[in-house]
N, C-alpha and C positions, 0 to 999 in steps of 0.2 A: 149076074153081070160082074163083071171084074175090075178091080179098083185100078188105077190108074198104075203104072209103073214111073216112078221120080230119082232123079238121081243129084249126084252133085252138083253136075253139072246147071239141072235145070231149077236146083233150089238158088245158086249162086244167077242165076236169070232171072227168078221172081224178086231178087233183093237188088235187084239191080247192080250186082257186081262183073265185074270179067267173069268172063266163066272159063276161059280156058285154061288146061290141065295146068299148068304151070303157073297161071295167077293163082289158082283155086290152095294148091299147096303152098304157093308163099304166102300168102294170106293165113293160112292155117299155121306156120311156121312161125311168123310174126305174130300172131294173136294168140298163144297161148294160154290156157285159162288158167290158174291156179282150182287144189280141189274142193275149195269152200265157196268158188265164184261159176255161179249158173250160168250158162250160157244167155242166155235172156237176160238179165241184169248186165252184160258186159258194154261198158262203156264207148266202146267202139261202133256200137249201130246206133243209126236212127232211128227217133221214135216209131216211124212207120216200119221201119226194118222188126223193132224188137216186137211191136206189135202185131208183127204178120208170124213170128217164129213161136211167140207166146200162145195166139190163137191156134194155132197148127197142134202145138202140144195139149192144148188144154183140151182140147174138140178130139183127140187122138183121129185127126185129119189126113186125108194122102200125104199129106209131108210131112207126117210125126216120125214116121223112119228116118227119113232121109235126115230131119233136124236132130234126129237123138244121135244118130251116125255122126253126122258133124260133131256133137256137144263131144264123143268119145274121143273123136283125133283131135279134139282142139285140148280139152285134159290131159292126150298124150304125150303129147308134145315138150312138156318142161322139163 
């Protein structure tokens, strides 16, 4: 059986954000992390937010890609 396929898009739907291409990159533009600051610790989610992106990771979950993808453009970005 084949793991699910996830993208930006439909991570920024499980958090309940815009998800359209253009919210999805300003958001990422405005949130940039510095390289000592986890994306999971970032001040800007909610607990159920940080707590869905933390599980994902810890479980190496169908959204551990798609969340470690994000954690790299959001570090990129400064």
């Amino acid at each position: 059986m084949e793991s699910p396929t996830h993208d930006l898009k439909g991570l920024f739907d499980q958090l309940g954000l815009d998800s359209s291409q253009k919210a999805i990159d300003d958001f990422i533009d405005s949130h940039s992390l510095r390289d000592d600051k986890k994306l999971i610790d970032a001040e800007f989610w909610s607990p159920q937010q940080a707590g869905f992106l933390k599980e994902q990771l810890r479980e190496d979950a169908d959204w551990a890609r798609v969340v470690d993808d994000l954690n790299l453009r959001m570090h990129q970005t400064h």
